[in-house]
C-alpha positions, -999 to 999 in steps of 0.1 A, spaced: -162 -183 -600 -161 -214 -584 -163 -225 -545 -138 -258 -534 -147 -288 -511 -126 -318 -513 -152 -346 -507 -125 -366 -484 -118 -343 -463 -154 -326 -457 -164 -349 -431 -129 -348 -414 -135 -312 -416 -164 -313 -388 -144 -330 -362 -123 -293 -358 -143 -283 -326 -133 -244 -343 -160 -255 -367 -189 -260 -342 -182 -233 -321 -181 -203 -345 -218 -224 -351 -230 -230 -315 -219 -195 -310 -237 -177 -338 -272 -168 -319 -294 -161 -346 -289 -195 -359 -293 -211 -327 -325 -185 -316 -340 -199 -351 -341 -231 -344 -349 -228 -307 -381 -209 -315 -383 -233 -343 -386 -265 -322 -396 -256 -285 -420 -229 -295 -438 -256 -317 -441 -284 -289 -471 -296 -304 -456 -308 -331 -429 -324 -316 -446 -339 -282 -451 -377 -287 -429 -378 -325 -399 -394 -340 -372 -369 -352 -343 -380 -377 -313 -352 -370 -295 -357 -402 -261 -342 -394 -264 -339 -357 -230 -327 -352 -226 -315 -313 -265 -326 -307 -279 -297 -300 -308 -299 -326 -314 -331 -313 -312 -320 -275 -339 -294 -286 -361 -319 -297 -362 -338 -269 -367 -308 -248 -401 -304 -272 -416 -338 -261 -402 -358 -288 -402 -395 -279 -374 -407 -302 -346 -389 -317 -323 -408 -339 -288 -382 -342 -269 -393 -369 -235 -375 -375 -211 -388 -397 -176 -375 -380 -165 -387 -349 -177 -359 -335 -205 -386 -328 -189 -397 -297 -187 -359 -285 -222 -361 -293 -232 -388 -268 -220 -369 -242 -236 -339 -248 -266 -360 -248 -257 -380 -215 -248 -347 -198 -281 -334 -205 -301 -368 -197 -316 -378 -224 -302 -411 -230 -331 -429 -236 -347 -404 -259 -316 -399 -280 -303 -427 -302 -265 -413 -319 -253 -427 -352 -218 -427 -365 -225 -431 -402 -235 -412 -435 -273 -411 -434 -271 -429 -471 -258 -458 -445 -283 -452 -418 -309 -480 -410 -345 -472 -389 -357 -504 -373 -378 -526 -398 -412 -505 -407 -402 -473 -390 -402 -435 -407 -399 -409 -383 -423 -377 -381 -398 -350 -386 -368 -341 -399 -344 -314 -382 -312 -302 -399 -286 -275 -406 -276 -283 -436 -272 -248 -452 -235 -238 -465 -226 -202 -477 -252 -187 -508 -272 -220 -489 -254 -244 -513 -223 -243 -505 -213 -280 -490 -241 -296 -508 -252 -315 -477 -290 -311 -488 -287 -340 -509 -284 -360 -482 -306 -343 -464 -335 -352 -495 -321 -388 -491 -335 -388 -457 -367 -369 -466 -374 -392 -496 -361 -428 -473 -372 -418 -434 -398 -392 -434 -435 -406 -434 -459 -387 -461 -470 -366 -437 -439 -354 -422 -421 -319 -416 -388 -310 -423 -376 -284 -399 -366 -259 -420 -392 -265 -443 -385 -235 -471 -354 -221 -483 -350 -187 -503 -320 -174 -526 -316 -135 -529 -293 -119 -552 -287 -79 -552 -262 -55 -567 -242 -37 -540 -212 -17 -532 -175 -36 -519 -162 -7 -502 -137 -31 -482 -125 -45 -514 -122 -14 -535 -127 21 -518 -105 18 -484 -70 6 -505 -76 44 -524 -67 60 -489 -51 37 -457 -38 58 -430 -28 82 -454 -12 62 -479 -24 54 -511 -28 15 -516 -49 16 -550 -25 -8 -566 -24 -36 -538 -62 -30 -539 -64 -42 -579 -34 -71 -569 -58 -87 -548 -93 -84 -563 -74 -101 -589 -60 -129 -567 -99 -139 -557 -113 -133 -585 -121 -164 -592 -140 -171 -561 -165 -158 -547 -155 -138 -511 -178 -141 -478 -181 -108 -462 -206 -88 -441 -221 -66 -466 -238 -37 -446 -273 -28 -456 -265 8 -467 -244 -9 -495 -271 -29 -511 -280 -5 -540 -313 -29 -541 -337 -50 -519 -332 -82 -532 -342 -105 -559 -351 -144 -557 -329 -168 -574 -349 -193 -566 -372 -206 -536 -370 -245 -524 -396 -260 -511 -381 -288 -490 -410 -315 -492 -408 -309 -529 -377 -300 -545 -357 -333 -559 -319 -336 -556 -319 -337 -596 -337 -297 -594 -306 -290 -577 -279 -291 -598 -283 -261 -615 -303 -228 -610 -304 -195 -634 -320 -163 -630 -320 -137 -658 -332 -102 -648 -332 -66 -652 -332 -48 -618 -338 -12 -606 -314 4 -585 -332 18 -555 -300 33 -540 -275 55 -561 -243 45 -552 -207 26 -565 -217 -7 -583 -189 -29 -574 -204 -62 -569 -234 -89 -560 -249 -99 -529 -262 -134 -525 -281 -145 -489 -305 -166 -482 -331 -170 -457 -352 -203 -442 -381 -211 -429 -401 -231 -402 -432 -250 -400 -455 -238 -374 -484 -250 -350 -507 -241 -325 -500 -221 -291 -527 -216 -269 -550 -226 -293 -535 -196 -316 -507 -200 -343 -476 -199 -331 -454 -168 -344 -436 -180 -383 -400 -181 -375 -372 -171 -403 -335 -176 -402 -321 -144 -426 -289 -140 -436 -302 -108 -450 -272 -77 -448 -301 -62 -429 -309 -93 -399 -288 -95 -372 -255 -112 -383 -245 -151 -387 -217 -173 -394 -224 -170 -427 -221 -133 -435 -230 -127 -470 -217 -143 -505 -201 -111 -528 -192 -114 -560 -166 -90 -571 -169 -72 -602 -141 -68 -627 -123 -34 -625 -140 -23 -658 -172 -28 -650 -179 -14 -615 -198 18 -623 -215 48 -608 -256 44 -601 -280 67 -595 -312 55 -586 -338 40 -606 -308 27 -631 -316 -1 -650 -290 -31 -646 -294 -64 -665 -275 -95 -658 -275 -133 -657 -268 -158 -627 -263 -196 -628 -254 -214 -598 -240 -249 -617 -237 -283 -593 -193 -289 -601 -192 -319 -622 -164 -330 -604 -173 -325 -567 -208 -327 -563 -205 -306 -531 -191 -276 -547 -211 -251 -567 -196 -232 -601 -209 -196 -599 -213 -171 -632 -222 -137 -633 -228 -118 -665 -238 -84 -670 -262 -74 -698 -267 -41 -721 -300 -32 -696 -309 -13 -732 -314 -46 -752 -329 -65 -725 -366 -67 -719 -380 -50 -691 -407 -61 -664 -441 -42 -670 -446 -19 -655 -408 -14 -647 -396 18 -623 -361 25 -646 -357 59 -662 -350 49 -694 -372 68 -722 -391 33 -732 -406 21 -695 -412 62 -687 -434 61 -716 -446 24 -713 -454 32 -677 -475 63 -686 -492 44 -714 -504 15 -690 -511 40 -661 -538 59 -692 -551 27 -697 -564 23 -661 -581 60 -662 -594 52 -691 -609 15 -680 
């Protein structure tokens, strides 16, 4: 499965005003980052802040509203110029510097780095866009050593789940049976992945990590490809039918009153409140959606591949695994025969210690 961004038009893409306001609108992303920013004003009072894809301004509006000193916007659309008005209409002209360019084209004045970095640069399954690369570019050309980058952590989940709005509601719609259209078109988008809002009762499991970025760290190079190989426990019987993938970001945090100030986590999770972007569902083929009952073992493989083509879009392969050839975490929680006794053997062990 494979997501599609043409690299000409992505920018041009940001200048449809739809685009910012199913954004500005979605209020756990802007909560996050509000919290984020003006409920760490310690951090931010007397700083430089680089807002790498600034888009409307609002990050940048934020930071200003913390204390920052200097905030350089840069926004590669013309949605620049809406930019500068939003910051004129909220008076912070000679705080907020806007920049129509590609940060990869961006200049600070001659021995400048700034203090923090603020973005949102996170696409559907996080990747999705690929704007962290630029976002790394800034880190690695603007930030000083000592620098935050607001987020500062991101986290990939992965879980089996049900699809009941792409298989179960086509066996029975307003008394007609629509099976057939059903199969016609998981098979049309089968070769994408689907973003959908995946209701917490459907996850047949908590979540596993694909992978966790940390974003003073993590080098554009580390992301082109990421695989996770893993046997999982269903905590949930129910229909397998697909896999969730979410992700969640953090914040850094500082002092309030002389007290740390409360973390602060933007989750797409099925179970947080929801957000532009939903959830990222893999289908599964016809053939292999089965029934679960809890504590079923289910192995598969992931990799999440950087397109060689477009560097902004991501390839995505699932595979399942025979769970019964596949080694198991110690102690695992499956009812297969092997981890029931390998379970009891290590829990004798204990006693016995």
């Amino acid at each position: 499965m494979e997501t599609e961004t043409d690299p000409a038009e992505y920018f041009d893409s940001y200048e449809d005003l739809k685009v910012h306001e199913l954004m500005l609108t979605d209020k756990p992303r802007q909560t996050a980052y509000r919290d984020a920013i003006l409920g760490n004003r310690d951090l931010f009072e007397g700083k430089t802040v680089l807002d790498v894809g600034a888009g409307t301004g609002i990050l940048s509006i934020f930071s200003a509203q913390a204390g920052a000193t200097k905030v350089y916007a840069v926004e590669a659309s013309n949605l620049a110029r809406l930019a500068r008005e939003v910051v004129k209409e909220n008076h912070f002209e000679n705080v907020i510097e806007v920049s129509e360019c590609r940060v990869e084209d961006f200049r600070l004045p001659p021995g400048e780095q700034v203090d923090i970095i603020v973005s949102e640069w996170m696409g559907f399954f996080l990747l999705h866009e690929g704007m962290l690369d630029s976002v790394l570019y800034a880190r690695d050309n603007f930030l000083k050593p000592t620098g935050l980058m607001f987020p500062d952590t991101a986290t990939i989940y992965i879980a089996p789940c049900s699809v009941p709005s792409r298989f179960d509601q086509w066996d029975d719609l307003s008394g007609v049976s629509m099976a057939c259209f059903g199969r016609a078109l998981r098979q049309q988008s089968s070769k994408k992945p689907e973003v959908l809002t995946v209701a917490p009762k459907h996850l047949l499991h908590e979540g596993h990590v694909v992978t966790w970025l940390d974003l003073k760290e993590v080098t554009a190079d580390e992301l082109h490809e990421f695989e996770v190989k893993e046997v999982l426990v269903a905590q949930r019987a129910g229909k397998l039918q697909g896999f969730c993938i979410w992700f969640d970001c953090t914040f850094p945090t500082g002092e309030r009153g002389g007290k740390v100030a409360t973390d602060v986590v933007l989750s797409t999770n099925p179970t947080a409140p929801e957000t532009h972007w939903k959830q990222t569902v893999i289908p599964l083929p016809e053939g292999a959606c089965e029934e679960l009952e809890e504590r079923d073992p289910l192995a598969f493989t992931l990799t999440i591949t950087r397109n060689r083509e477009t560097k902004r879009r991501y390839d995505l392969q699932l595979m399942l695994l025979d769970a019964e050839k596949e080694d198991h975490g110690l102690p695992c929680e499956c009812q297969m025969t092997k981890c029931i006794l390998m379970k009891a053997h290590l829990e004798k062990m204990q006693v016995d210690q």
